[in-house]
C-alpha positions in Angstrom: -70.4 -52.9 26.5 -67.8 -52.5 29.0 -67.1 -49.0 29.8 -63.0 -48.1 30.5 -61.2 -45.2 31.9 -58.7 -44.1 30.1 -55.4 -41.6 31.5 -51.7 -41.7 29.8 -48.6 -42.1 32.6 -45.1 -42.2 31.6 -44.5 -41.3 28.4 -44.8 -44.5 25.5 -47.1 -45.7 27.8 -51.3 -46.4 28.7 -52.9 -46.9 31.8 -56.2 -48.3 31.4 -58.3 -48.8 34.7 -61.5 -50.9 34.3 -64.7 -49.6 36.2 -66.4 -52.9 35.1 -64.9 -54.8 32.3 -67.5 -57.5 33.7 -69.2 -58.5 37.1 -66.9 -61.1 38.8 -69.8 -63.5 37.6 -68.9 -67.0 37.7 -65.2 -67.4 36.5 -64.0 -70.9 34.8 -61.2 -72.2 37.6 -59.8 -74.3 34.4 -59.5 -71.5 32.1 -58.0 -69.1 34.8 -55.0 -71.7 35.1 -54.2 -70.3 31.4 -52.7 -67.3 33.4 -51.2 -69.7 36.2 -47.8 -71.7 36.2 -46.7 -73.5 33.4 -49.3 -72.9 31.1 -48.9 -68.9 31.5 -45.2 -69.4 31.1 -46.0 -71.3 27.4 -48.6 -68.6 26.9 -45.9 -65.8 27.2 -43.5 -67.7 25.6 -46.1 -68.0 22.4 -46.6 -64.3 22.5 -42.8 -63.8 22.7 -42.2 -66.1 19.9 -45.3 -67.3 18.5 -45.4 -70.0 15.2 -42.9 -71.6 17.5 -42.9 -75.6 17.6 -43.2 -78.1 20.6 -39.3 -78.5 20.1 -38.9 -75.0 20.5 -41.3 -74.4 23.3 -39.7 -77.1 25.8 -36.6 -75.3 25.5 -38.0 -71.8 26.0 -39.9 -73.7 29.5 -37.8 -76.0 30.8 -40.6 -78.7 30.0 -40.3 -82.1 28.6 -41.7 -82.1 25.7 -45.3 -84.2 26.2 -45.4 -82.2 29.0 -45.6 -79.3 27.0 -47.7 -80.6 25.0 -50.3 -81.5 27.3 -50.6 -78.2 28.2 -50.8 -76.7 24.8 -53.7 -79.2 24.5 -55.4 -77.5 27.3 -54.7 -74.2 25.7 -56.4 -74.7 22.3 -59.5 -76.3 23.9 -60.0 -72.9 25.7 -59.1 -71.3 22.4 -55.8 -69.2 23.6 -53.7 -70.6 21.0 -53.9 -71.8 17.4 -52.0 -75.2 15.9 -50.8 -75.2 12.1 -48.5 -77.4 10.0 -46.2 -75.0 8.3 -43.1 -76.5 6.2 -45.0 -80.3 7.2 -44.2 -79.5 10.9 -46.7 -78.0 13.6 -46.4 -74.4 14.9 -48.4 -72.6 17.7 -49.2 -68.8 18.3 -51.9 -67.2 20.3 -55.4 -66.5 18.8 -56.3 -63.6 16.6 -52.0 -62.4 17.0 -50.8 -63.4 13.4 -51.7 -63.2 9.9 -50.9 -65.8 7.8 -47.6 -63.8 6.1 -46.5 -63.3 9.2 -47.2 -66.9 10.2 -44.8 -67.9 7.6 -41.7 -65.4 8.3 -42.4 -66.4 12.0 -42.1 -70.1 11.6 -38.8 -69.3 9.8 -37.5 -67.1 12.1 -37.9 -69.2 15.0 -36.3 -71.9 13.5 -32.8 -71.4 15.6 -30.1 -71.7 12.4 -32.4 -69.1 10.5 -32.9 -66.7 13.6 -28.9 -66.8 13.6 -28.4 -65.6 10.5 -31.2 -63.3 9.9 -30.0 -61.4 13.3 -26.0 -61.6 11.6 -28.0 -60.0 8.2 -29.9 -57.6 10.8 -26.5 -56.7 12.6 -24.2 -56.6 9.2 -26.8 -55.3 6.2 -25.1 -55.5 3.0 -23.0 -58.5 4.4 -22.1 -61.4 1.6 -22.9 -65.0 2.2 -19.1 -65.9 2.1 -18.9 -63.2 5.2 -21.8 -64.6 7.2 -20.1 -67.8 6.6 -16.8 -66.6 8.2 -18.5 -64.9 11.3 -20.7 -67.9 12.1 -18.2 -71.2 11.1 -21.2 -72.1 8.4 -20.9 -74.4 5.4 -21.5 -73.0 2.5 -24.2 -75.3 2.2 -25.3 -75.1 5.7 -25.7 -70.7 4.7 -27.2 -70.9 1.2 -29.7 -73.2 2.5 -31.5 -70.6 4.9 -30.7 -67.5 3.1 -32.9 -69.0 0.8 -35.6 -69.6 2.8 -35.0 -66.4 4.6 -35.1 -64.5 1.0 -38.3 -66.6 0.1 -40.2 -66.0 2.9 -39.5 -62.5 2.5 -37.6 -62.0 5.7 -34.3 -60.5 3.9 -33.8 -59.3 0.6 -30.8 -59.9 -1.9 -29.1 -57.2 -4.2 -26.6 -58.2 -6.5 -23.8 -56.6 -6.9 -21.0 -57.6 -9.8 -20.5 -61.4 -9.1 -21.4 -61.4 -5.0 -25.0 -61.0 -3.7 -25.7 -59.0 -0.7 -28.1 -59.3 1.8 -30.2 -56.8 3.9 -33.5 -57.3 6.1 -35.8 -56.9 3.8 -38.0 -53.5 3.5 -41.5 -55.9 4.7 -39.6 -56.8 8.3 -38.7 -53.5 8.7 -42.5 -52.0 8.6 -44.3 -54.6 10.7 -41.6 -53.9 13.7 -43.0 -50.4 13.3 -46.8 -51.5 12.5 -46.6 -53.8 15.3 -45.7 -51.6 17.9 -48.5 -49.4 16.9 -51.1 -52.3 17.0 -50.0 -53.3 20.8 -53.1 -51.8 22.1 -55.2 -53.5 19.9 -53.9 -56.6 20.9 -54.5 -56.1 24.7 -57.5 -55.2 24.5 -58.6 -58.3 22.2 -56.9 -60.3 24.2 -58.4 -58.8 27.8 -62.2 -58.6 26.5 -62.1 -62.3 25.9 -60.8 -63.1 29.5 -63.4 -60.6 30.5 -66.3 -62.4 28.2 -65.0 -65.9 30.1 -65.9 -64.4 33.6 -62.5 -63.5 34.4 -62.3 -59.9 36.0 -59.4 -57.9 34.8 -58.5 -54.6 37.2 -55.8 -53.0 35.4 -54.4 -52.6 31.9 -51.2 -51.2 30.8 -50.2 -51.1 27.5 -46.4 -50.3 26.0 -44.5 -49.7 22.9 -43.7 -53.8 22.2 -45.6 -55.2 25.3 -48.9 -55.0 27.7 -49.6 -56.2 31.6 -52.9 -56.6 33.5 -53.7 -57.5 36.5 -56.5 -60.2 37.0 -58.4 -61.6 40.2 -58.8 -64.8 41.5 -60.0 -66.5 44.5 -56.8 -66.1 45.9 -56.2 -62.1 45.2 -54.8 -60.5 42.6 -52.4 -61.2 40.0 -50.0 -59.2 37.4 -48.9 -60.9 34.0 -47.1 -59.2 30.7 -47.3 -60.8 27.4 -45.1 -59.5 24.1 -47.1 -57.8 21.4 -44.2 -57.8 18.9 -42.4 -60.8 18.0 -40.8 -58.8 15.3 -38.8 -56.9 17.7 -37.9 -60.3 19.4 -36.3 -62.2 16.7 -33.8 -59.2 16.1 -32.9 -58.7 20.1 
């Protein structure tokens, strides 16, 4: 078992120094381009906004999209990411990061016309669907559509009120932005002990309130990289 020193810096923040997470035994050159170019920028991306589809991927990258999916094909052979069909369309999100509840809000949320109008329900709680209408040129159609998919995903929440419903983000949203930034450690470390398990030395670990960094080696020297640990926080920024 890999033995860690552990000291706390700045405050809402972990340093953790690794005496040796692992021997720098034989490291995998394919694997360690997982945390190199493009792919590392589709691996941050899927921790920023995992359950995100090819579609939403190549915009995040700059990548055509069989581009980007050649490199999420690399990805899931070295078991860094998952591939689901939610709502008959496929989603990726990094291994061991999502439940499946959150799997479905997620794939909801990163759908562009829900994330708009969840973040207007964020901004606005209590707003009416003929306001969020007004403030973002909807059709009615166009808004009742994905407030109720956003309502049965359990994203937002509507109260009824007289003849007009109201809608607010819903009570569930509001605790895994606050369990998630307590599980960001756990996270890290999940995701550092597998590089370490596939020969890939990692120096330094540095954990925050919605995010984590480490510092890995390579034949070349060494290397810093931060992923998101809190998509939840994301979708409302």
């Amino acid at each position: 078992m890999e033995q860690h020193s552990f000291r706390k810096s700045v405050k809402g923040e972990e340093n953790v120094t690794s005496r040796a997470l692992h021997e720098y035994a034989q490291s995998s050159p394919a694997k360690l381009k997982a945390l190199t170019g493009n792919r590392r920028r589709i691996l941050q991306t899927l921790y920023r906004f995992p359950a995100s589809s090819v579609s939403r991927i190549s915009r995040e990258v700059r990548l055509t999209p069989n581009t980007v999916k050649w490199h999420l094909n690399a990805l899931k052979k070295w078991e860094f990411i998952n591939e689901e069909r939610v709502d008959n369309r496929s989603v990726f999100f990094p291994c061991n990061f999502l439940d499946q509840s959150e799997l479905q809000i997620l794939t909801i949320l990163n759908d562009e016309s829900s994330s708009v109008i969840f973040k207007n329900v964020y901004d606005h709680p209590g707003t009416t669907q003929k306001e969020i209408r007004e403030m973002l040129d909807l059709t009615q159609n166009t808004a009742g559509y994905f407030l109720r998919k956003l309502a049965h995903t359990g994203a937002i929440e509507e109260r009824q009120d007289g003849k007009f419903k109201h809608y607010y983000p819903s009570r569930e949203i509001m605790k895994r932005l606050e369990d998630r930034q307590r599980k960001s450690s756990d996270y890290a470390h999940s995701l550092v002990h597998r590089l370490a398990s596939d020969g890939i030395e990692v120096t330094e670990l540095r954990i925050f309130g919605d995010s984590f960094s480490f510092k890995f080696r390579h034949r070349k020297g060494e290397e810093n990289i931060m992923f998101d640990s809190n998509p939840f926080r994301n979708v409302i920024s």
